[in-house]
Structure formats: structure tokens, C-alpha cells
N, C-alpha and C positions, 0 to 999 in steps of 0.2 A: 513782404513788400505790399503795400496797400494799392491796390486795385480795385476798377471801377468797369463793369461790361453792360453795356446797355442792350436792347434786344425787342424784338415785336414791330417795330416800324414796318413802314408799306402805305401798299396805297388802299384808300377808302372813300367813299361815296361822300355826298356833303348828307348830314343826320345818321353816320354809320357809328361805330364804336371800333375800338382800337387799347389795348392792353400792353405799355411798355411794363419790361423788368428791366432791375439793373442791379445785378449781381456783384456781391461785395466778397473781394475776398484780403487777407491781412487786416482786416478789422471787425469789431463787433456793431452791428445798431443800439448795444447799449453805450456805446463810445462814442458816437459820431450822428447828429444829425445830419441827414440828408437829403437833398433837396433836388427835381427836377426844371431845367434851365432850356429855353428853347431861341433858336435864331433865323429865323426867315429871310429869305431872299432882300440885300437891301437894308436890313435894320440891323437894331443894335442886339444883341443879346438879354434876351428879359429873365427874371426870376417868374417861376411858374408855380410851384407846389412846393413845402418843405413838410418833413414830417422829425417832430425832435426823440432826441435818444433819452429823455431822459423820463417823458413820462407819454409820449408816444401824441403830443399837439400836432397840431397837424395846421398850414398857414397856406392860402391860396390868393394869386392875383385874381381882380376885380372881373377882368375879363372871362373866367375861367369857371368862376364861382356857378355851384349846383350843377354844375358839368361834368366836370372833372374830381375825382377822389385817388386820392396818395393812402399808400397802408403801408405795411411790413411786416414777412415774416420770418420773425429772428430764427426757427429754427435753422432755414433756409438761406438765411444771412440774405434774404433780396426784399428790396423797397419796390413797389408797384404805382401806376400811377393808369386809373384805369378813366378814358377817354371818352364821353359821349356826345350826342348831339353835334358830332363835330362841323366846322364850317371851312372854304378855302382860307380864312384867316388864320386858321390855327396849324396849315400847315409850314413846315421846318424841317431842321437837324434839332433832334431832341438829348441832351445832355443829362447826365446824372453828376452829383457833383457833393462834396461834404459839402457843411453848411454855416455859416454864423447867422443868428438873428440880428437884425437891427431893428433900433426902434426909429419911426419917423414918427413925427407929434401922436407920439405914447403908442402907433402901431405899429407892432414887430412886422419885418418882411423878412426873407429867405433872402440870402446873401452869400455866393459861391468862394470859397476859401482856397487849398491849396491842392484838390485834387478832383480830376475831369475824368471821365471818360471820353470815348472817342465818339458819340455822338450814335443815333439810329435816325434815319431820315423817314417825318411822315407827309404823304401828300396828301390831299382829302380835294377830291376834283371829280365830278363827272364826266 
């Protein structure tokens, strides 16, 4: 059965760093891109990070970009999404999620499909 466990949330300072995993089990990263999805108090649910299984791209929101970096290690079967500079806006309930790309005028985004985890919550507040 294909399973998603997220992991590393907490709280941190505003300019601290912060390290989610999110541990895949019932599937390969070379099967399934996946992608981190986050929802803040109040809003909608945004696409944050994807990183593809087929040649290991890697897609980040606007917001996020030169901050934030997504990897994976397949031996491991976990996708990482490693957090810097962070601000109160960035904190949430942070999601791992399979992926479909789509494209909007010709640029692909991260696009959550048919499987979640249950979420790790970060706060980033002095």
C-alpha cells in the first residue's frame, strides 16, 4: 500500500532553517514524482516544491525560490525539502504528496494527485 510520512516540523525563529522528510513507502521515486504542498491558517492550499521521478527536475513556487531546495534519496526512498531564510509567512501544515505537472502558459507547476500524507506543522515566529 502506498504511503506517505512527513517529518522535521517545529518551530523556528524568522531567518532559521528547518529540514522536512517525507518518507515513501509502497513505491519507488523512480515511479512517482513528488511534490511538497503547504496550507496556512486561513488560505488555500498552495503547490510549494515538486521534484520529477523521471529525471530528478526539480519546480518551485515564486515565493519560495533561492530559499527553499527539494532533493531525494532513492536509496532511502525519502524526498527532502530543505527550508531557509524562513519568514512568519511561510509558516503551515506542510504536506507531501505524489505529483502531476501541469503546464500554465508553457510553465509546468506541481499539481497534488491521489495521494497525501497527513501533514507536519511548521511555525517560524519569535
Amino acid at each position: 500500500q502506498l504511503q506517505l510520512v512527513e517529518s522535521g516540523g517545529g518551530l523556528v525563529q524568522p531567518g532559521g532553517s528547518l529540514r522536512l522528510s517525507c518518507a515513501a513507502s509502497g513505491l519507488t521515486l523512480d515511479m512517482y514524482t513528488i511534490g511538497w504542498f503547504r496550507q496556512a491558517p486561513g488560505k488555500e492550499r498552495e503547490g510549494v516544491s515538486c521534484i520529477s521521478a523521471s529525471d530528478g527536475s526539480t519546480y518551485y513556487v515564486d515565493s519560495v525560490k533561492g530559499r527553499f531546495t527539494i532533493s531525494r534519496d532513492k536509496a532511502k526512498n525519502t524526498v527532502y525539502l530543505q527550508m531557509n531564510r524562513l519568514t512568519p509567512e511561510d509558516t503551515a501544515v506542510y504536506y507531501c504528496a505524489t505529483v502531476a505537472l501541469l503546464y500554465r502558459d508553457d510553465v509546468p507547476a506541481c499539481y497534488g494527485t491521489n495521494y497525501w500524507g497527513k501533514g507536519t506543522l511548521v511555525t517560524v515566529s519569535s
